[in-house]
C-alpha positions as a Python dict, from the first residue, in 0.01 Angstrom:
ca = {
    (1, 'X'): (0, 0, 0),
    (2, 'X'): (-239, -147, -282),
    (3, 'X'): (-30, -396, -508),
    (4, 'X'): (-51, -324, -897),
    (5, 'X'): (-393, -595, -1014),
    (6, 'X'): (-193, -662, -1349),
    (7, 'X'): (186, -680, -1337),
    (8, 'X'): (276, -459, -1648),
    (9, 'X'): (445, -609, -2000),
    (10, 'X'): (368, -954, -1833),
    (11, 'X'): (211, -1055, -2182),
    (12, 'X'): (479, -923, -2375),
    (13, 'X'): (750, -1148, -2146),
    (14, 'X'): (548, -1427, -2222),
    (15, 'X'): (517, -1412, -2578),
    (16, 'X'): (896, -1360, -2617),
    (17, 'X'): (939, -1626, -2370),
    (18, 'X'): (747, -1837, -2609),
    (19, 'X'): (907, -1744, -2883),
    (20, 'X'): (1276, -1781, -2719),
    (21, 'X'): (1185, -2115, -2600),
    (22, 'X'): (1098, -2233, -2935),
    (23, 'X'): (1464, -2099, -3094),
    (24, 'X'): (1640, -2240, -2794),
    (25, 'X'): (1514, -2621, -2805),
    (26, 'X'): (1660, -2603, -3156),
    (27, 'X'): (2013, -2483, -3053),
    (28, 'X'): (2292, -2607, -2919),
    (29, 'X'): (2319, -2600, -2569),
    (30, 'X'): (2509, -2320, -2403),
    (31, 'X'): (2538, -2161, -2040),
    (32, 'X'): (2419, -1833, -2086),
    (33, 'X'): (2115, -1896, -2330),
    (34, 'X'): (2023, -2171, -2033),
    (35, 'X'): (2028, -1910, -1785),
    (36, 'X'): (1845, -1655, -2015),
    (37, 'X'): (1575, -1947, -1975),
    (38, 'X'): (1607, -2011, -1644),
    (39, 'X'): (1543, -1684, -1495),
    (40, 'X'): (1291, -1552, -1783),
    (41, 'X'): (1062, -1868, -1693),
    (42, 'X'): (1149, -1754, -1267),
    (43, 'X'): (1042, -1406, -1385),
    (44, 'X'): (742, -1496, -1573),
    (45, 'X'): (654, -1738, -1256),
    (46, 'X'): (662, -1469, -1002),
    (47, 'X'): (543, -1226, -1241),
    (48, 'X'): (159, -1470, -1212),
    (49, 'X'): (244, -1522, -868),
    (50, 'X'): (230, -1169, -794),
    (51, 'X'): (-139, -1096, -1026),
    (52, 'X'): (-339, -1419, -925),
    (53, 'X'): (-252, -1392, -534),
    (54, 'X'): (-160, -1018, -471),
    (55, 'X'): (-358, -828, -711),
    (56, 'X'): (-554, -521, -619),
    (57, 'X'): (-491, -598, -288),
    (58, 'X'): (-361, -346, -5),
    (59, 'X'): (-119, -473, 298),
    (60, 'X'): (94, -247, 562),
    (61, 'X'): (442, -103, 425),
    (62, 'X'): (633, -355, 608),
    (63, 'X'): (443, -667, 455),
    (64, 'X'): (494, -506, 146),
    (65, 'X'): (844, -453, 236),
    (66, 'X'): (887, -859, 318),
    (67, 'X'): (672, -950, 24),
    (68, 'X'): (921, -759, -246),
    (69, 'X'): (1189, -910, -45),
    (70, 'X'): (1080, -1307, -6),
    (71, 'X'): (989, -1259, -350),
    (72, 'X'): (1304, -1145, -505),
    (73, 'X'): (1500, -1418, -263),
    (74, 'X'): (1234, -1613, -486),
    (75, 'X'): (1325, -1539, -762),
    (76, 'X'): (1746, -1534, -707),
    (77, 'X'): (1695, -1931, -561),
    (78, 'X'): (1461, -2028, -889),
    (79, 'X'): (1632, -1825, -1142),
    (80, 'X'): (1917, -2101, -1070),
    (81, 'X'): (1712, -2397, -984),
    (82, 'X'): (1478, -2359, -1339),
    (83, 'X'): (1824, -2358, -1502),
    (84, 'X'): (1894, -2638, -1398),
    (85, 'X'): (1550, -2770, -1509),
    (86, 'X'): (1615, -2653, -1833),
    (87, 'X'): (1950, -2788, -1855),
    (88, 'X'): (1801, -3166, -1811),
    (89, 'X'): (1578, -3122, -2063),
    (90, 'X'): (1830, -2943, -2286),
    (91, 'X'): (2038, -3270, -2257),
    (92, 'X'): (1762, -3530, -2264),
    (93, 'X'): (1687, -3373, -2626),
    (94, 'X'): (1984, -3453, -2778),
    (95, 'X'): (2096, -3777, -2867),
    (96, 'X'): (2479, -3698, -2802),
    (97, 'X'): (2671, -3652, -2448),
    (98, 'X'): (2592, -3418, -2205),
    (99, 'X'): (2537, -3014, -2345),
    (100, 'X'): (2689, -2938, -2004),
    (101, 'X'): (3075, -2941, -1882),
    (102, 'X'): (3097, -3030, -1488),
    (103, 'X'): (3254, -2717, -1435),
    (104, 'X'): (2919, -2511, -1571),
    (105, 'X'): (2694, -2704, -1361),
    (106, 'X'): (2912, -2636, -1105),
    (107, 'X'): (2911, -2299, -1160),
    (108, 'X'): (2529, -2261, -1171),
    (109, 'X'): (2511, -2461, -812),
    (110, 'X'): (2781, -2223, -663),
    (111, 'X'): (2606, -1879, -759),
    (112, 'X'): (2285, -2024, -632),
    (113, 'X'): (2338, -1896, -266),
    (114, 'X'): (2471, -1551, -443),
    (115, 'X'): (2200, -1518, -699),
    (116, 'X'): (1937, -1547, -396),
    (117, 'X'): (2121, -1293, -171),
    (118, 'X'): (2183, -1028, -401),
    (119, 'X'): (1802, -1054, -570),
    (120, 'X'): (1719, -1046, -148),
    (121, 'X'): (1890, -747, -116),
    (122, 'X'): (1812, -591, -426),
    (123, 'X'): (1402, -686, -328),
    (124, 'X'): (1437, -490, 19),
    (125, 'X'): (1563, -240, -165),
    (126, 'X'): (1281, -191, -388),
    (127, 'X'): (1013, -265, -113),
    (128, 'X'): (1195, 30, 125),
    (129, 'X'): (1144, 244, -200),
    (130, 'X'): (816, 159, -272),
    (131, 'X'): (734, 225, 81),
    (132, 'X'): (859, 554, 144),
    (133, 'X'): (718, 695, -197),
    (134, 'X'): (375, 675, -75),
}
């Protein structure tokens, strides 16, 4: 199995990353536009991941199989550990209490282990796909 060199629309996410990032350090802070950040920047991460170090190159259908799997796992785990990156920087720029109630970074702590099984799941998934369409 030959992985893709150039991970398609990877440009495109970027630029709208940009452009998102720019609208949201101007906002007030909220969960779900936090999250939007979080796992766009996870996605964009393992999207680069994915072209600099597996590009072009060909591996066995069960190391592609663990690959779409450890990556997804990847992504579940730092889709909620970016956000909460973003949400200390969210609060550091503004010079008023904390953007964030306990209870939401609470929340983004206890989907953590959930987030990362699911995207686990949903990565073997893919990988058993992939492999049995060639």
């Amino acid at each position: 199995m030959v992985f893709p060199e150039k991970v398609p629309g990877l440009r495109l996410l970027l630029g709208v990353w940009l452009v998102y990032t720019a609208v949201w350090i101007s906002l007030e802070g909220s969960l779900m536009q936090v999250v939007i950040m979080g796992t766009a920047t996870a996605v964009l991460l393992l999207g680069h991941g994915w072209q600099r170090w597996l590009g072009g190159k060909t591996v066995g259908r069960g190391v592609a199989v663990l690959v779409t799997a450890v990556s997804s796992a990847l992504l579940g785990a730092g889709s909620s550990l970016l956000t909460f990156v973003f949400m200390a920087v969210k609060t550091g720029l503004h010079a008023h209490g904390p953007e964030f109630t306990q209870a939401e970074i609470a929340w983004v702590w206890g989907v953590l282990p959930l987030w990362t099984a699911v995207c686990l799941l949903v990565g073997l998934g893919l990988g058993l796909i992939w492999a049995g369409s060639d």
